[in-house]
N, C-alpha and C positions, 0 to 999 in steps of 0.2 A: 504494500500500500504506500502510496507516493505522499508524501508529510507536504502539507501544505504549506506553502509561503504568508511569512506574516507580513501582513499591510506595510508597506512605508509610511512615513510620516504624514506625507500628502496626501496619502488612499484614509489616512484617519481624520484629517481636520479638514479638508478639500472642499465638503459639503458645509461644514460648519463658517467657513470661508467666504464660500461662494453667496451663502444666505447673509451674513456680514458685511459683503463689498461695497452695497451703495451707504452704508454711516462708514465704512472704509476711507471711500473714496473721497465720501461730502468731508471729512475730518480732514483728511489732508487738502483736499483743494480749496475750501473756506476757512480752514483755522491754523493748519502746520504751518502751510505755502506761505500766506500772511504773514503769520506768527516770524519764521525766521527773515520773510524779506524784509520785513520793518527795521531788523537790527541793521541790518546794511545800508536801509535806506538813511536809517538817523545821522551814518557820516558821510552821507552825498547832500547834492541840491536838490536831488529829485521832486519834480513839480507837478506829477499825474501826466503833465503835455508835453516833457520831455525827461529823457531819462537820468539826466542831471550826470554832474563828476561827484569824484570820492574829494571828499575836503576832509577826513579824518574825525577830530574831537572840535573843528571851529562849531557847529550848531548846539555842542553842547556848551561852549564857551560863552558863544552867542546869548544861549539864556540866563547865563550868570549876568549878564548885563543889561538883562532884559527886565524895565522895573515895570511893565503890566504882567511880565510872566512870575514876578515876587507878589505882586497886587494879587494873580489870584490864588496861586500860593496860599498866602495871609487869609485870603476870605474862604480858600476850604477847609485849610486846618480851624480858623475860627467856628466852623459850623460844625466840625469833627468832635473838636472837644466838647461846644453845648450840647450838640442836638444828642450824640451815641448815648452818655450817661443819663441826659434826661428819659430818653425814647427807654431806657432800661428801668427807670426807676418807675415810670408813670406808667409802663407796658405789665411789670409783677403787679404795683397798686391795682392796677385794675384786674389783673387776670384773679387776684384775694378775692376782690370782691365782687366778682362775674363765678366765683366760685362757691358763694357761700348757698348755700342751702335757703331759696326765698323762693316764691312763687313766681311764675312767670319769667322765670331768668335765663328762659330759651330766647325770649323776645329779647332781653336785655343785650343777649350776646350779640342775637342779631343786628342790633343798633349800633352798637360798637365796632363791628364788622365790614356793614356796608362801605364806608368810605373807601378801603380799598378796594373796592368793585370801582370808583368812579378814575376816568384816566386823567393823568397828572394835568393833560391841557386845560380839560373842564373844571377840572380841582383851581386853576390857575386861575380862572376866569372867575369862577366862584369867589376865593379868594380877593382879587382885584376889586372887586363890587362889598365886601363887605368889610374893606378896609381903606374904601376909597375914602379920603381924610370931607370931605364936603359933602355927602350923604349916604357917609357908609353906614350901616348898623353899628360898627362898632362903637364907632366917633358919637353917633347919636346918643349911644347907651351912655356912656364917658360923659356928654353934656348934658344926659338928661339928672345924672348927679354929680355935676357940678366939679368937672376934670375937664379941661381942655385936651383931647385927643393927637397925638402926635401923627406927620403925614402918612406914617409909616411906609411903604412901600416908596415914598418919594424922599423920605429923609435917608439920608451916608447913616446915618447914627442909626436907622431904628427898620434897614430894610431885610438886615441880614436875622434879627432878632423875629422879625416877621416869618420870613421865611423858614426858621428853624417850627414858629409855631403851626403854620399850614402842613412840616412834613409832619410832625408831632400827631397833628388830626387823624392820620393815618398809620400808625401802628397796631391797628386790629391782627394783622398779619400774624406780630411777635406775641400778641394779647393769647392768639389761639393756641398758636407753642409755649407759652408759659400755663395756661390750661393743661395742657397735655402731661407738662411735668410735673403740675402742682395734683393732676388724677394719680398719678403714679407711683407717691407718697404711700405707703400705708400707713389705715389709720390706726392701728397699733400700738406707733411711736405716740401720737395724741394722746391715744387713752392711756399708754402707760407715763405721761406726762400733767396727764390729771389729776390721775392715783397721787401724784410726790407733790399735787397742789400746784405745778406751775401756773399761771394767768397767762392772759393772752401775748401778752410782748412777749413774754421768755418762750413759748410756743412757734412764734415766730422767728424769731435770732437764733434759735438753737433746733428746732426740726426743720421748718419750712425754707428758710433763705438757703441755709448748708443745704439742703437736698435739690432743690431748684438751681445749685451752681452749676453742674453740667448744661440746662440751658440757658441759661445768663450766659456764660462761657459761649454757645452756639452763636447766642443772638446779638455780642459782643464782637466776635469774629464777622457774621455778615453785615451787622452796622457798620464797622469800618469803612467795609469794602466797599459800601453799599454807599457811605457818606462823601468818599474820598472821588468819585463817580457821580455825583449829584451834578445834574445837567437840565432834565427836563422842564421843573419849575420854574429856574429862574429862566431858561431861557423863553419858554412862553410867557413871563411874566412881564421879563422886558423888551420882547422882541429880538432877543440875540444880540443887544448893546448890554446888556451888563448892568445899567443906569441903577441908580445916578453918582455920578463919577466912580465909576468900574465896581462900585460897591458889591452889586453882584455877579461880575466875573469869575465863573467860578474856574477851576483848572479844564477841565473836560470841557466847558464851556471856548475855553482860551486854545484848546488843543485842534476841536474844533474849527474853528475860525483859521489856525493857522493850513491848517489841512485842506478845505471844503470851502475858504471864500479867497485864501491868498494864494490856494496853491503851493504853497510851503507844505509838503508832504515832508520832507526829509527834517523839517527843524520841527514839526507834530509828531514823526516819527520818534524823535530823540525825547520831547516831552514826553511821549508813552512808556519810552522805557524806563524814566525814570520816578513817572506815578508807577509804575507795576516795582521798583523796587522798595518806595516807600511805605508800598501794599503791605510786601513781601518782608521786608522789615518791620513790621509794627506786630502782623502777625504771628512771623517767627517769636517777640515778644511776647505776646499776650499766650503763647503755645507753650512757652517757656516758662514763664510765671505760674501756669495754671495747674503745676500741681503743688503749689501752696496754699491754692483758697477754694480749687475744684473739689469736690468731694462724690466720691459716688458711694450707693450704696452697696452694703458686705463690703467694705474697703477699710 
């Protein structure tokens, strides 16, 4: 009896391949291809309409000395630091008390929820109208007890501060995953924390906040990402100027512009790589940190 031949490698994965090739293929010719032309393109001229020379590290030079590219710089990190910590503190708040055992608190979620259904344009315009300093609701509310209302969207001082509130509106997203973490808790730990008389804060600071650190941690990490990236708002907001005085230019905003209205591909190209390192460093960071304050359970 003649011993059969075992498959080659390619008689084993072949099918599995062949079923694979079009996210194969879509991954390298929309995101690898890109991905590594961009690093080359960052030390040429390259301008989309022609294919530009190699000038080395001048475009990275170039933005050292570039004070609208420090401008938006200044206005992402500023909305980094507010909005991440805030969107984390107000997102558990609420997910507590979208959690507590009360009637009708299906509906409740649901309200909390909806805003992320609405798209950022519409959110924008929304916005616009009910901060319009001359007969927005807001301003209205403010003078109907006796606070004169700031322009906000039109004031340097008070647009970025805005804007952080409008993305705030919309944390339902992280509201649902801190839900999920806070179901996940046994209640266990509670009742064996009742038993020893804890009260409600120590309940909190010591079961709930430590066991919810894995997704704080989650939601921490795609805040960053997510913040460092903020583009759509402002830019419906102000029509892709930034106004009022670059206030809110934001980085991706600026990258943009040098990319897609100047044709500066190769000095937008160098600007990406050096948000994806800032990314990639702050991350590395907070991955590094996080087994001092991360906590899982059986651990």
């Amino acid at each position: 009896m003649v011993p059969k031949k075992k498959k080659s490698k390619w008689g084993q994965y072949k099918h599995g391949l062949l079923f694979a090739s079009p996210w194969i293929i879509g991954l390298l010719v929309f995101y690898a291809i890109p991905l590594f032309s961009s690093i080359y393109f960052s030390f040429t001229t390259y301008s989309i309409l022609q294919p530009g020379e190699f000038i080395g590290l001048e475009n990275y030079k170039e933005l050292m000395h570039d004070p609208l590219f420090w401008k938006s710089v200044y206005n992402t990190v500023y909305f980094v630091i507010y909005y991440v910590p805030l969107s984390i503190f107000f997102g558990v708040a609420l997910a507590m008390l979208l959690n507590m055992k009360v009637k009708g608190m299906a509906v409740y979620r649901t309200i909390f929820f909806l805003p992320t259904l609405v798209p950022h344009v519409a959110l924008a315009v929304l916005w616009m109208w009910l901060l319009n300093p001359g007969f927005g609701l807001v301003n209205g509310f403010l003078n109907s007890i006796g606070i004169d209302g700031p322009a906000w969207l039109g004031s340097e001082t008070w647009s970025k501060p805005s804007l952080i509130l409008m993305s705030l509106w919309g944390i339902g997203q992280a509201v649902v995953i801190y839900l999920a973490g806070l179901g996940d808790i046994p209640e266990d730990y509670y009742d064996a924390a009742e038993v020893d008389g804890a009260n409600w804060f120590q309940k909190t600071f010591h079961i709930t906040l430590p066991l919810l650190t894995p997704v704080i941690f989650f939601n921490l990490v795609m805040g960053i990402i997510g913040a460092f990236q903020q583009f759509t708002l402002p830019y419906a907001l102000t029509q892709g100027q930034g106004t009022p005085a670059n206030s809110l230019t934001f980085y991706v905003m600026y990258l943009y512009d040098n990319g897609f209205k100047f044709f500066k591909m190769g000095y937008a190209s160098a600007m990406a790589w050096i948000l994806f390192v800032i990314i990639m460093g702050l991350t590395a960071f907070v991955f590094l940190t996080s087994k001092r304050w991360v906590h899982y359970q059986g651990k």
